[in-house]
N, CA, C and O atoms as a printed pandas DataFrame, in Angstrom:
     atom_number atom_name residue_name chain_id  residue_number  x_coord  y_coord  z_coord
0              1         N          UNK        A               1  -13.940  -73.359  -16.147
1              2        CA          UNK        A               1  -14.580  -73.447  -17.444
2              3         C          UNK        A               1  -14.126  -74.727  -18.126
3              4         O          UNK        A               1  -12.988  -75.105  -17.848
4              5         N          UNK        A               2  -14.832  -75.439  -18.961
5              6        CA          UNK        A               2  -14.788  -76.500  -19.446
6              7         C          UNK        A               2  -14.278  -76.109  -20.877
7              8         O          UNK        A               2  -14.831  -75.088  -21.285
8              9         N          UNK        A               3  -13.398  -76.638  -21.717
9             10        CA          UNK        A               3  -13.018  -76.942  -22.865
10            11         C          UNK        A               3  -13.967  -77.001  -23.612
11            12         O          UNK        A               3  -14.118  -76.239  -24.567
12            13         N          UNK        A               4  -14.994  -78.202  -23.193
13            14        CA          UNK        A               4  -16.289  -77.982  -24.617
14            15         C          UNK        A               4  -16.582  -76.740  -24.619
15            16         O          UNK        A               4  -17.012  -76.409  -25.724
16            17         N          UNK        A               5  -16.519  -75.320  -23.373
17            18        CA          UNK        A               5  -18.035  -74.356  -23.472
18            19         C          UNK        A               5  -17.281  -73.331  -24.235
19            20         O          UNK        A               5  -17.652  -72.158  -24.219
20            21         N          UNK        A               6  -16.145  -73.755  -24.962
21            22        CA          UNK        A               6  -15.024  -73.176  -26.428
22            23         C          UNK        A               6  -15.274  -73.118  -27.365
23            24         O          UNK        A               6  -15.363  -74.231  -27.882
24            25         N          UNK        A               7  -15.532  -72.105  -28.172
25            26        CA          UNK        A               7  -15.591  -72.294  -29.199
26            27         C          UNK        A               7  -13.652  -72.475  -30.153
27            28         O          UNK        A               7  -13.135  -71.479  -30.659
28            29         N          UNK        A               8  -13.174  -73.423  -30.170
29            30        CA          UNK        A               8  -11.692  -73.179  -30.304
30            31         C          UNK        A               8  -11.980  -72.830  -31.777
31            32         O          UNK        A               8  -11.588  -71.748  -32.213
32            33         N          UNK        A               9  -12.605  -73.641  -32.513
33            34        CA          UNK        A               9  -12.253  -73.358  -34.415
34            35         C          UNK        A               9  -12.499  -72.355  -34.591
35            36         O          UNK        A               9  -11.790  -71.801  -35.432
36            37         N          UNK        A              10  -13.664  -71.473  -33.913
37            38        CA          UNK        A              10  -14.122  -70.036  -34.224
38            39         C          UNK        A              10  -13.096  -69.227  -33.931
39            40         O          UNK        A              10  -12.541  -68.748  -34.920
40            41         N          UNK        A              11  -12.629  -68.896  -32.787
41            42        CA          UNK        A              11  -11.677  -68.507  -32.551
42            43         C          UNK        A              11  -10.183  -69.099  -33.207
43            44         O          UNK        A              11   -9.315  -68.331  -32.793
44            45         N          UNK        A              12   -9.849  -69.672  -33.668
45            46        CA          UNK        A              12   -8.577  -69.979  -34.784
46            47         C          UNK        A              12   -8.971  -69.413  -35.703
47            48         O          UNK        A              12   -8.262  -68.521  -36.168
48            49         N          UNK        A              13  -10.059  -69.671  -36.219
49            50        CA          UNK        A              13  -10.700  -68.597  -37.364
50            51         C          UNK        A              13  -10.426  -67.544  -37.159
51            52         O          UNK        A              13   -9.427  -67.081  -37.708
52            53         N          UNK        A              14  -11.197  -66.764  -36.298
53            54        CA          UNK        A              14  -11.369  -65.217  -36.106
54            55         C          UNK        A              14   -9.366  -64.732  -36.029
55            56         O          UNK        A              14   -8.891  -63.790  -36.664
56            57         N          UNK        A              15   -8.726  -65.464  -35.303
57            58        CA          UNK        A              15   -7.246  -65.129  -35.129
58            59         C          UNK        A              15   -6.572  -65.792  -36.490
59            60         O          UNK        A              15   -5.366  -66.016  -36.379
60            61         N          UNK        A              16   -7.211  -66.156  -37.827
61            62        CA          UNK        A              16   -6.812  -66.738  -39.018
62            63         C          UNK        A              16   -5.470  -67.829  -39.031
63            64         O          UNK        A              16   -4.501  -67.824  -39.789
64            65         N          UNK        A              17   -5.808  -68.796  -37.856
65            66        CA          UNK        A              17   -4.791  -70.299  -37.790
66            67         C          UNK        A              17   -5.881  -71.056  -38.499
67            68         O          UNK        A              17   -7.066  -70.729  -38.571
68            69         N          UNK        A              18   -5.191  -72.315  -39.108
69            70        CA          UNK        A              18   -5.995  -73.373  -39.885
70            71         C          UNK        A              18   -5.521  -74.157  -39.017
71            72         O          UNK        A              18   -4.485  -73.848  -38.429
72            73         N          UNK        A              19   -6.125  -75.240  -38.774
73            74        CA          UNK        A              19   -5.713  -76.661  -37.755
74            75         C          UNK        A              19   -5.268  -76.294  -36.390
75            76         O          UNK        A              19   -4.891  -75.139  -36.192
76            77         N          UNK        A              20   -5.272  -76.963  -35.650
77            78        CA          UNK        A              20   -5.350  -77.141  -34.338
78            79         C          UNK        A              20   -3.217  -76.815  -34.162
79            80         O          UNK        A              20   -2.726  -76.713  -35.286
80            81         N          UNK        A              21   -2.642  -76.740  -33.539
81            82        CA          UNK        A              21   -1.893  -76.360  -33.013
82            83         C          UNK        A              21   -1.253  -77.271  -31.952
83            84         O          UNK        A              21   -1.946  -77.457  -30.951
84            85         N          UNK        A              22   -0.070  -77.862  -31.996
85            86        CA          UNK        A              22    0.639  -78.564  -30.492
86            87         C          UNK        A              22    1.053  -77.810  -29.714
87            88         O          UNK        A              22    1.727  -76.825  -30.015
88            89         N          UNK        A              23    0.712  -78.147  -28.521
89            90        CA          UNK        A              23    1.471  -77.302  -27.529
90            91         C          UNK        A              23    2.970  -77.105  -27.275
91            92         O          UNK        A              23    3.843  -77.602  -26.564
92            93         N          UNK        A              24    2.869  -76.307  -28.041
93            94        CA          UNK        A              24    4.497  -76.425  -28.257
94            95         C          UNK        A              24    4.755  -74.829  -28.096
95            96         O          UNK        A              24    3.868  -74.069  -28.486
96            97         N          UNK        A              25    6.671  -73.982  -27.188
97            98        CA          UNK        A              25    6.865  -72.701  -27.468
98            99         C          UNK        A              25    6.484  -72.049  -28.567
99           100         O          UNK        A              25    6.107  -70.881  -28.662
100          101         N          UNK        A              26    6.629  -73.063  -29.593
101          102        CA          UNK        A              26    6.891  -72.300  -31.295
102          103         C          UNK        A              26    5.340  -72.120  -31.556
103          104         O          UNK        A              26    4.889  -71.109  -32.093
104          105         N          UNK        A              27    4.572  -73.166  -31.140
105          106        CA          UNK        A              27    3.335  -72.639  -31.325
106          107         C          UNK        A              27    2.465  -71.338  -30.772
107          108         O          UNK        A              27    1.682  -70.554  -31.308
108          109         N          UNK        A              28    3.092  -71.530  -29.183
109          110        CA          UNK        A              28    2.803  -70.406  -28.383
110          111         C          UNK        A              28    2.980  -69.334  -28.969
111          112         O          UNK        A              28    2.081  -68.527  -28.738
112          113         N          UNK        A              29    4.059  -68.849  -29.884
113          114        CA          UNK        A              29    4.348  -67.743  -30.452
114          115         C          UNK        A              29    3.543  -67.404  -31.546
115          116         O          UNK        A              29    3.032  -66.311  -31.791
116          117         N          UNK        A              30    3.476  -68.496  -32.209
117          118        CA          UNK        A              30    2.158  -67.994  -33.093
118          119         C          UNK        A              30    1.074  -67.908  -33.137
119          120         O          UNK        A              30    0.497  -67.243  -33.998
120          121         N          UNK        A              31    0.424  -68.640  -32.103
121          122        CA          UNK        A              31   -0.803  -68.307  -31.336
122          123         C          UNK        A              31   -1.327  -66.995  -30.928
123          124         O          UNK        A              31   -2.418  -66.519  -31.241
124          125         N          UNK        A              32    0.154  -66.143  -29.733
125          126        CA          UNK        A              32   -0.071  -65.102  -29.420
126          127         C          UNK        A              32   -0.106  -64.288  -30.391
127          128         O          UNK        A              32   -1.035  -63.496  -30.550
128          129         N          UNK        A              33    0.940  -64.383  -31.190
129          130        CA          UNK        A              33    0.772  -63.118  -32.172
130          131         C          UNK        A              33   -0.234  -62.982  -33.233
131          132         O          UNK        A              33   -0.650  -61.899  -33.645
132          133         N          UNK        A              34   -0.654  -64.297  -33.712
133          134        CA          UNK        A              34   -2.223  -64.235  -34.492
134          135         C          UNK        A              34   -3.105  -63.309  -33.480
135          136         O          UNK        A              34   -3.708  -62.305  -33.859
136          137         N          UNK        A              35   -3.092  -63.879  -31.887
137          138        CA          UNK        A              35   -4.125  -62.870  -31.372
138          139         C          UNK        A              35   -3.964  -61.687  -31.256
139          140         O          UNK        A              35   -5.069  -61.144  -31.261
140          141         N          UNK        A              36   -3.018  -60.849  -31.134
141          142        CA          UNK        A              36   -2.625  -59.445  -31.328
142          143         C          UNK        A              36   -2.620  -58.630  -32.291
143          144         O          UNK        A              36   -2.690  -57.401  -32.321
144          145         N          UNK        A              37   -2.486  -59.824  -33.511
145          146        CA          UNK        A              37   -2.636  -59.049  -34.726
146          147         C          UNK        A              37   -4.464  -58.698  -34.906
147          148         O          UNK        A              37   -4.901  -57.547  -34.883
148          149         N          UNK        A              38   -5.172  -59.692  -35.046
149          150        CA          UNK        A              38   -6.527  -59.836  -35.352
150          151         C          UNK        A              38   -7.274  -59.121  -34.023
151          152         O          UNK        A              38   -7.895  -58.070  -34.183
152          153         N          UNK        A              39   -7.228  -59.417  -33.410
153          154        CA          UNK        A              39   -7.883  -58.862  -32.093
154          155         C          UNK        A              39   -7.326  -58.055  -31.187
155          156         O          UNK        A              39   -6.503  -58.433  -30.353
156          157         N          UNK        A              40   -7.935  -56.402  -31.361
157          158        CA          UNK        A              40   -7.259  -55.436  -30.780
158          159         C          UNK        A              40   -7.710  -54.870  -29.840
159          160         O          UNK        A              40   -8.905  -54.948  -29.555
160          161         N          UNK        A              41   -6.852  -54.182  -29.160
161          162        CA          UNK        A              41   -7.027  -53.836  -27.485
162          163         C          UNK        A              41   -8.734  -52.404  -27.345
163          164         O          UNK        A              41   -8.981  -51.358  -27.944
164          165         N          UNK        A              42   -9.240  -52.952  -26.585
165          166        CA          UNK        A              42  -10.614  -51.771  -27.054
166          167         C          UNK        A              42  -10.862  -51.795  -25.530
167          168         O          UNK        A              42  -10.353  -52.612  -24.763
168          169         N          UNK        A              43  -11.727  -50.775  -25.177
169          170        CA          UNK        A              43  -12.091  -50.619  -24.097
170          171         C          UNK        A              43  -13.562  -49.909  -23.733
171          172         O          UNK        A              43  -14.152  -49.958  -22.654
172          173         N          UNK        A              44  -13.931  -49.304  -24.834
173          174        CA          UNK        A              44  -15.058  -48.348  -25.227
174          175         C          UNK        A              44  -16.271  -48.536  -24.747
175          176         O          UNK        A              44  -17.091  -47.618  -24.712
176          177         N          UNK        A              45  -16.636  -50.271  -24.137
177          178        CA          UNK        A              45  -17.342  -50.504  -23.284
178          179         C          UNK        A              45  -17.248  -49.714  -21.822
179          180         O          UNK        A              45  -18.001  -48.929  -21.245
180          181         N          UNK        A              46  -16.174  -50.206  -21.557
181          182        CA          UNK        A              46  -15.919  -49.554  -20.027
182          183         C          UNK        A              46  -16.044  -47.781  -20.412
183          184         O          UNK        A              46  -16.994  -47.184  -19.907
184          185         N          UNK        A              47  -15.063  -46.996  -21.306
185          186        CA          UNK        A              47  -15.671  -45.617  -21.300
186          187         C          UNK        A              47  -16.909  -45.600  -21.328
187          188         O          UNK        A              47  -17.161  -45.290  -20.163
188          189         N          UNK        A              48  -18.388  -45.776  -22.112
189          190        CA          UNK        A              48  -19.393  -45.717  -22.136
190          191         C          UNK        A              48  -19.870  -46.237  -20.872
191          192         O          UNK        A              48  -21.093  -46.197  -20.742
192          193         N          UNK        A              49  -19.229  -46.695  -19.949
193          194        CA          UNK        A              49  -19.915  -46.930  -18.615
194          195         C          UNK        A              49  -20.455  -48.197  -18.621
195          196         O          UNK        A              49  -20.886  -48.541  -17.520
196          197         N          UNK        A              50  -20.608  -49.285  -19.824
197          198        CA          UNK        A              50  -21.075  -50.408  -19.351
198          199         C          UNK        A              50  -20.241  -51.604  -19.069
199          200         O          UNK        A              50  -19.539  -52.134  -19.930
200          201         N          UNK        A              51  -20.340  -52.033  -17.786
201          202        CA          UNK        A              51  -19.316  -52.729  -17.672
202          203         C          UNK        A              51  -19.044  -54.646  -18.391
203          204         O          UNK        A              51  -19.892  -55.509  -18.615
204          205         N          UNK        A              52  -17.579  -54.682  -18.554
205          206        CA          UNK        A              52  -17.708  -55.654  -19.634
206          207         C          UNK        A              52  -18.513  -56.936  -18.852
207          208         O          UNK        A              52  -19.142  -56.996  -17.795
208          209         N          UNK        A              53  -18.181  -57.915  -19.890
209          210        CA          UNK        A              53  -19.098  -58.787  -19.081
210          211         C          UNK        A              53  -18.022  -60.055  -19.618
211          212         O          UNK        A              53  -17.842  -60.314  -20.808
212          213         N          UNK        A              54  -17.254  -60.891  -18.285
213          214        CA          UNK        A              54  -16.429  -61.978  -18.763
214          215         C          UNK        A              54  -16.607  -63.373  -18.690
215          216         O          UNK        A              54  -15.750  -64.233  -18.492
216          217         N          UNK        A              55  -17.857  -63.503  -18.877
217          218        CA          UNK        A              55  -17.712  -65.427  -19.023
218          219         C          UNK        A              55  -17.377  -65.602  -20.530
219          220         O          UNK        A              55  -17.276  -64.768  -21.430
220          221         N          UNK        A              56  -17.236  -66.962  -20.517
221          222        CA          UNK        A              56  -16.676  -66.901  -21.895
222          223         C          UNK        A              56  -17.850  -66.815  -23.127
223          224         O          UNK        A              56  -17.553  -66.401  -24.247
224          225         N          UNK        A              57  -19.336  -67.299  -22.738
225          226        CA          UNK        A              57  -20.396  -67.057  -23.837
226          227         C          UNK        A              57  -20.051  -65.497  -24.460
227          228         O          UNK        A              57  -19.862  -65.342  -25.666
228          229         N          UNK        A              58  -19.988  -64.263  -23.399
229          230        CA          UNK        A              58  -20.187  -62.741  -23.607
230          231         C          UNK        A              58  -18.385  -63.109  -24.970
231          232         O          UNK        A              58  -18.103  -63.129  -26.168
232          233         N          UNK        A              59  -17.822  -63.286  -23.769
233          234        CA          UNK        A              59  -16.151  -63.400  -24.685
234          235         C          UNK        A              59  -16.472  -63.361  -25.903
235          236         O          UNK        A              59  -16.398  -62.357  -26.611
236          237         N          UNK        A              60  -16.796  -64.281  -26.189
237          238        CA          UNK        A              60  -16.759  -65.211  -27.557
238          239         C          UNK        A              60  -18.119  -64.438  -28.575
239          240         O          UNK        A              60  -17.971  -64.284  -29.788
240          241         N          UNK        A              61  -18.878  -64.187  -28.139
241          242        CA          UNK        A              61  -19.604  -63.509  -28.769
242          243         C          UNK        A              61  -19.225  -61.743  -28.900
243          244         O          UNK        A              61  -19.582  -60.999  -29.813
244          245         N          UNK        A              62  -18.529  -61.439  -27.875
245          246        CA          UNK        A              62  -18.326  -60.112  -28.590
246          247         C          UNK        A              62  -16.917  -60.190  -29.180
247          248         O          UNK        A              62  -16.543  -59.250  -29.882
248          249         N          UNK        A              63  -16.107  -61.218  -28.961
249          250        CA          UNK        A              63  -14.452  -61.140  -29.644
250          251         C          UNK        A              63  -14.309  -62.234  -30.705
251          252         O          UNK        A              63  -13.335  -62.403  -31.440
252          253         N          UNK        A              64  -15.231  -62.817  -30.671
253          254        CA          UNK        A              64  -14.973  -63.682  -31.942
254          255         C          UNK        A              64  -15.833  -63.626  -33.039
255          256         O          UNK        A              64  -15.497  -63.540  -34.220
256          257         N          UNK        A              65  -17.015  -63.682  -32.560
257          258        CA          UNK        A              65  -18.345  -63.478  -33.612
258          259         C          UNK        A              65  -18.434  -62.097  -33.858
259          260         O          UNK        A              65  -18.471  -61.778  -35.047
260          261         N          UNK        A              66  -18.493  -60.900  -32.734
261          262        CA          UNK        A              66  -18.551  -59.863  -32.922
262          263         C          UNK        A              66  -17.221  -59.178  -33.278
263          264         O          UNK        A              66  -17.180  -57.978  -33.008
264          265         N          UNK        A              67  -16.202  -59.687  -33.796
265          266        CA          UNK        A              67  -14.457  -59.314  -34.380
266          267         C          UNK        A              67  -14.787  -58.013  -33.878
267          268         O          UNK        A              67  -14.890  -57.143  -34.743
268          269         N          UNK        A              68  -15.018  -57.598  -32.445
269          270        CA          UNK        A              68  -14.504  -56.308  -32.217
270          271         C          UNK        A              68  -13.086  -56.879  -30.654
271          272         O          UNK        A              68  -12.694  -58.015  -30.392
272          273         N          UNK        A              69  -12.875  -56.137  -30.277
273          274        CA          UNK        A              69  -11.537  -55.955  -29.426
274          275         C          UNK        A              69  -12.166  -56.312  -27.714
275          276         O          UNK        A              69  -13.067  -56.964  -27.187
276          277         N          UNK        A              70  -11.130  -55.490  -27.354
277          278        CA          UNK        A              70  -11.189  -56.159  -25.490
278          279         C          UNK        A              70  -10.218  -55.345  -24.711
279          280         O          UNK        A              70   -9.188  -54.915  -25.230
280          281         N          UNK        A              71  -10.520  -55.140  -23.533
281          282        CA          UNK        A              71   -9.333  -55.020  -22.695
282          283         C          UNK        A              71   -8.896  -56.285  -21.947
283          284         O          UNK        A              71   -9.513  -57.350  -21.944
284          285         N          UNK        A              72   -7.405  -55.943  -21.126
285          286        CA          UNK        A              72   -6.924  -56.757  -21.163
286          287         C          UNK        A              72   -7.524  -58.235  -20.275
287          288         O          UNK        A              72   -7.169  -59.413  -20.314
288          289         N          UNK        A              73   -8.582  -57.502  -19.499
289          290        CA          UNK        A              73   -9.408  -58.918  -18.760
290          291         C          UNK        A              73   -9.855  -59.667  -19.999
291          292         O          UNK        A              73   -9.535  -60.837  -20.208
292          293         N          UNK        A              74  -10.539  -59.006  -20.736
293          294        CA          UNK        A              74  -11.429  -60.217  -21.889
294          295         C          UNK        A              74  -10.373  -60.665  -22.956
295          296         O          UNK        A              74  -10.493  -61.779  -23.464
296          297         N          UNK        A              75   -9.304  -59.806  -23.326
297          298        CA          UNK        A              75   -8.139  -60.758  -24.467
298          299         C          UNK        A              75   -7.466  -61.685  -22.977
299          300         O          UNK        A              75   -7.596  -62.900  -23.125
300          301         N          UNK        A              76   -7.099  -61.458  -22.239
301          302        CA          UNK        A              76   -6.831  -62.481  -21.779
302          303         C          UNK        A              76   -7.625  -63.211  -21.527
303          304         O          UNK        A              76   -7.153  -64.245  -22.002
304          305         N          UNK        A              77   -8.741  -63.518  -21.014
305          306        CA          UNK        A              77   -9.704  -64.532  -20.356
306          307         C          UNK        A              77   -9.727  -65.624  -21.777
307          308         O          UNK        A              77   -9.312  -66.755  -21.523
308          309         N          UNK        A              78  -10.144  -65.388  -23.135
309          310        CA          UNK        A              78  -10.241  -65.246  -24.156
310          311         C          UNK        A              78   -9.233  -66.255  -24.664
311          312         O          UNK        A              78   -9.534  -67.306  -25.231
312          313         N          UNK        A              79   -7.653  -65.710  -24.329
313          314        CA          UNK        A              79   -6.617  -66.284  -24.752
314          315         C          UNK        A              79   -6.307  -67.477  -24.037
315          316         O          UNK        A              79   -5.845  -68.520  -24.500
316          317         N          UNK        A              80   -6.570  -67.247  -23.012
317          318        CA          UNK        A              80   -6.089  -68.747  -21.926
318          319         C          UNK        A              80   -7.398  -69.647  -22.243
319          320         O          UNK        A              80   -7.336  -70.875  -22.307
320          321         N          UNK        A              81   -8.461  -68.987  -22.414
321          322        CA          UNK        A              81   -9.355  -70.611  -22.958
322          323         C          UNK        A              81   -8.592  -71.321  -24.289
323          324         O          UNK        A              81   -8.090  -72.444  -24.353
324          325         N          UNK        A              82   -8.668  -70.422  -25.184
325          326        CA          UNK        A              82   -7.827  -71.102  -26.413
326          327         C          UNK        A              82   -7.017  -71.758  -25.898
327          328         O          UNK        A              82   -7.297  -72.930  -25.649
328          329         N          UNK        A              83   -5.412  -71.101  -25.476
329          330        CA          UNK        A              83   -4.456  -71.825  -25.019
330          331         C          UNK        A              83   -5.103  -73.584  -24.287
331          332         O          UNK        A              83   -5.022  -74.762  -24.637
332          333         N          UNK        A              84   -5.813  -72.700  -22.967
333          334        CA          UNK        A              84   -6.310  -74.475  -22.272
334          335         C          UNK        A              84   -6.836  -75.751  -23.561
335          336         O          UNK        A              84   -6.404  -76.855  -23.894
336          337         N          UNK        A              85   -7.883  -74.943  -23.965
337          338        CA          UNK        A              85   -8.042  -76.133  -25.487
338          339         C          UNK        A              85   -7.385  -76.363  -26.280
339          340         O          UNK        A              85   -7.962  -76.756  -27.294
340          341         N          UNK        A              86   -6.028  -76.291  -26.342
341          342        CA          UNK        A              86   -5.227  -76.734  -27.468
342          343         C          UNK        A              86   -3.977  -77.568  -26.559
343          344         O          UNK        A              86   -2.925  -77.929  -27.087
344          345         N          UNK        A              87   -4.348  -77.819  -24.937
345          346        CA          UNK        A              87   -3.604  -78.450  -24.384
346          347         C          UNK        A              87   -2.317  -77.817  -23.518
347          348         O          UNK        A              87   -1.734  -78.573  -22.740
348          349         N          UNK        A              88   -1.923  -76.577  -23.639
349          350        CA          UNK        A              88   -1.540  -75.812  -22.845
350          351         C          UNK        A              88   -1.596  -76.002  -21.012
351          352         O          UNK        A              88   -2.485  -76.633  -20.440
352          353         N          UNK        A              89   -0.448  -75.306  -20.312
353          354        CA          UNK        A              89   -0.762  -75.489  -19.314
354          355         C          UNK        A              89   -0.805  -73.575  -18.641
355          356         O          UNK        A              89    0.058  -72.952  -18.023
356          357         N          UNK        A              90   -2.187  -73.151  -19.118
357          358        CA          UNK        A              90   -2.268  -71.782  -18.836
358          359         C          UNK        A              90   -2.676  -70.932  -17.503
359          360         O          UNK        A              90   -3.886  -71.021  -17.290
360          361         N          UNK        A              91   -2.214  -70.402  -16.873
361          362        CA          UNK        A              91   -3.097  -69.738  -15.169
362          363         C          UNK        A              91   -3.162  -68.530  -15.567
363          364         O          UNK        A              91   -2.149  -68.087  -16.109
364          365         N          UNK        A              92   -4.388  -67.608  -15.420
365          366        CA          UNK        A              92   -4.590  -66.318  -15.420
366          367         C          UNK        A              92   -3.667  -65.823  -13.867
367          368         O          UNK        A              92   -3.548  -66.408  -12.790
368          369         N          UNK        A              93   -3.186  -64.634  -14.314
369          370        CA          UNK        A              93   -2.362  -64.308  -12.944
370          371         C          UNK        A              93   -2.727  -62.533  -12.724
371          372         O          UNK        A              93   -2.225  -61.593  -13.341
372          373         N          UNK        A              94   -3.514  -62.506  -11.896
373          374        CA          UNK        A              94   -3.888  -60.503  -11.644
374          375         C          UNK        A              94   -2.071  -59.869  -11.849
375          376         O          UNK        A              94   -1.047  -60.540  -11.717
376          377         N          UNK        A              95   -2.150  -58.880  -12.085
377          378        CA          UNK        A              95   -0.672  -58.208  -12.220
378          379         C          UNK        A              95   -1.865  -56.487  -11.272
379          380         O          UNK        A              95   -2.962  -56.204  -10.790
380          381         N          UNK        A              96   -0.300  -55.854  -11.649
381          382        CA          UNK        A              96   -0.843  -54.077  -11.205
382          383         C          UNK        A              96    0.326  -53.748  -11.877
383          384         O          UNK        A              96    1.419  -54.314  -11.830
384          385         N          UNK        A              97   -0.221  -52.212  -12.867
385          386        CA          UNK        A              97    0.863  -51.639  -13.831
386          387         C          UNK        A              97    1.993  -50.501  -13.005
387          388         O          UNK        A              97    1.372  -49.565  -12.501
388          389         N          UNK        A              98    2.814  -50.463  -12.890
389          390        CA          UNK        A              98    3.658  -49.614  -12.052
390          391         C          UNK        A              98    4.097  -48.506  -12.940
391          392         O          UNK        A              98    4.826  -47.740  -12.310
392          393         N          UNK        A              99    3.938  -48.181  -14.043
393          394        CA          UNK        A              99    4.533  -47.467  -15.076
394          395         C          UNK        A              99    4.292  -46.001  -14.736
395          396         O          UNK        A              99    3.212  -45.412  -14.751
396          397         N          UNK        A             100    5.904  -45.356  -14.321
397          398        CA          UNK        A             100    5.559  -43.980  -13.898
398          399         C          UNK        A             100    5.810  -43.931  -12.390
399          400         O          UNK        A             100    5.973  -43.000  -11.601
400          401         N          UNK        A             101    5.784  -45.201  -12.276
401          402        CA          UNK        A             101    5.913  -45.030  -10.227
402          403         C          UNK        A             101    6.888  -45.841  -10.098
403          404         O          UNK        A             101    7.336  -46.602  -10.956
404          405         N          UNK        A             102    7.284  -45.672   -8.865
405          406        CA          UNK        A             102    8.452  -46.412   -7.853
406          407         C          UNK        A             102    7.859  -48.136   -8.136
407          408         O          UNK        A             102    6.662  -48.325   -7.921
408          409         N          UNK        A             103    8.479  -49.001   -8.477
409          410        CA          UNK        A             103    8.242  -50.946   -8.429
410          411         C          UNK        A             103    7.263  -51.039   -7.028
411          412         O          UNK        A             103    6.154  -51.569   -6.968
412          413         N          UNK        A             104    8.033  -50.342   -5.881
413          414        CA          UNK        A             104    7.407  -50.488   -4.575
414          415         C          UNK        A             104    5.841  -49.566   -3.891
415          416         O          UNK        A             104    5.018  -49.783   -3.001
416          417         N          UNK        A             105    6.092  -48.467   -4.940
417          418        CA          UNK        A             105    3.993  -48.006   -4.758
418          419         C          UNK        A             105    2.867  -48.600   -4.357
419          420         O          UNK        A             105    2.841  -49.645   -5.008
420          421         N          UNK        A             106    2.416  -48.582   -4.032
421          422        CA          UNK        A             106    0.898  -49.079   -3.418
422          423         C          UNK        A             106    0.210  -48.884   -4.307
423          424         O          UNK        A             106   -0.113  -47.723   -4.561
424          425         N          UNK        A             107   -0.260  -49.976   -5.102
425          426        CA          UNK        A             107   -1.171  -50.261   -6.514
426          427         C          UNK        A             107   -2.041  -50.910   -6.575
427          428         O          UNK        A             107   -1.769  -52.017   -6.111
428          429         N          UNK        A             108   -3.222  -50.819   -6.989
429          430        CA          UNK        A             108   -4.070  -52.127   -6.811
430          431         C          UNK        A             108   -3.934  -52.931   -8.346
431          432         O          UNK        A             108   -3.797  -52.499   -9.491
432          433         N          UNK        A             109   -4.035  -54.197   -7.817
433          434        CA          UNK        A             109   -3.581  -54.928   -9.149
434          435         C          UNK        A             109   -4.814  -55.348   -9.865
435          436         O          UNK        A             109   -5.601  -56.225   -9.509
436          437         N          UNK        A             110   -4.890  -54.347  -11.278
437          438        CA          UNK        A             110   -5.699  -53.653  -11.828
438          439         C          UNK        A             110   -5.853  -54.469  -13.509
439          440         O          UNK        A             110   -6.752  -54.261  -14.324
440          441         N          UNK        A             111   -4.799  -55.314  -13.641
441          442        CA          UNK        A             111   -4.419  -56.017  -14.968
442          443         C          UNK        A             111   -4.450  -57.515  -15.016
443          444         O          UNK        A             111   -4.500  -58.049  -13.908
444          445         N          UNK        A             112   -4.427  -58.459  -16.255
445          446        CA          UNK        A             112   -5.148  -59.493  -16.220
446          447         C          UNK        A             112   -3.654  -60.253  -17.254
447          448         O          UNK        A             112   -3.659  -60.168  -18.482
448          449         N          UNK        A             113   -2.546  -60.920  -16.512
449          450        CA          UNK        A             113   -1.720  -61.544  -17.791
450          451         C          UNK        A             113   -1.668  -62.664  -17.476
451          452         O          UNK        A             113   -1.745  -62.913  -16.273
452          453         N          UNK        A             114   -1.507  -63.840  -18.509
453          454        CA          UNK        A             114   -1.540  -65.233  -18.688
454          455         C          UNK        A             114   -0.130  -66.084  -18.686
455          456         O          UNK        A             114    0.666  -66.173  -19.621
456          457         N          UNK        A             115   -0.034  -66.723  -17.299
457          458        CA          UNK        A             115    1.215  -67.378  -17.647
458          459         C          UNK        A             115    1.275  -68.606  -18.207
459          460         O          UNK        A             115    0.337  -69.236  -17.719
460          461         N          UNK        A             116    1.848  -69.262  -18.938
461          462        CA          UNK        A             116    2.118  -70.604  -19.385
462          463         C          UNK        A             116    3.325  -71.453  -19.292
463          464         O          UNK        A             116    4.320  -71.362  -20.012
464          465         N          UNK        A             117    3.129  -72.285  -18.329
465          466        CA          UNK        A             117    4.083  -73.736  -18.175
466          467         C          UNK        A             117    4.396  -74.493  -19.536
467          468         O          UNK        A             117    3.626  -74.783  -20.452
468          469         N          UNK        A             118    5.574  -74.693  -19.412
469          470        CA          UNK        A             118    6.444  -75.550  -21.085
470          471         C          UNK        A             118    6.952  -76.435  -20.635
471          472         O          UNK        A             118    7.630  -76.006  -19.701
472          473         N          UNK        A             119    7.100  -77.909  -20.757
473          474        CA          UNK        A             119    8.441  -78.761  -20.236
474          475         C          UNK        A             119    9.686  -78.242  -20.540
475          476         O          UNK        A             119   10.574  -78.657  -19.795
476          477         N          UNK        A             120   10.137  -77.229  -21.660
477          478        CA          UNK        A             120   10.816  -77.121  -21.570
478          479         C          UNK        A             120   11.360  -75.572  -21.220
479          480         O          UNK        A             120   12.562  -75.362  -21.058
């Protein structure tokens, strides 16, 4: 995905940051937590049976314009575009939740978390 096909200001908006942001830890922190606060975990698509839909046009129109929520594929997909447009060095990374089972279970990796590279 390309940086222009971002809406970044909408989204700083919708997560209520003013100005653009350096890539910086300290920023990272307030980045994430603007998005956690404003944009909450939903899933109600998938119960109702329709399945979500993740390019970033659907993203952005149902999590930013439409200020409703996400699971964790679309807040993440979501979050690492932001992050990438503000200069970040972000990789989506599949995970699988083990919670309740042995670390070593046979899981399919079912979850969507974002890692980010810092120089420091």
């Amino acid at each position: 995905m390309s940086v222009t096909d971002f809406d970044l200001d909408a989204y700083l908006h919708r997560i209520g940051l003013g100005g653009r942001p350096k890539p910086t830890l300290e920023a990272l922190a307030v980045i994430v937590g603007a998005h956690c606060l404003a944009i909450p975990y939903e899933n109600i698509d998938v119960l109702l049976g329709r399945p979500p839909k993740l390019d970033m046009a659907s993203l952005q129109a149902k999590l930013v314009s439409g200020r409703r929520g996400g699971y964790c594929f679309e807040q993440n997909l979501l979050l690492r575009a932001a992050l990438r447009a503000l200069g970040f060095r972000a990789t989506g990374m599949l995970a699988r939740v083990v919670r309740g089972f042995p670390a070593d279970a046979p899981m399919n990796a079912s979850h969507m978390v974002v890692r980010v590279d810092l120089p420091e």
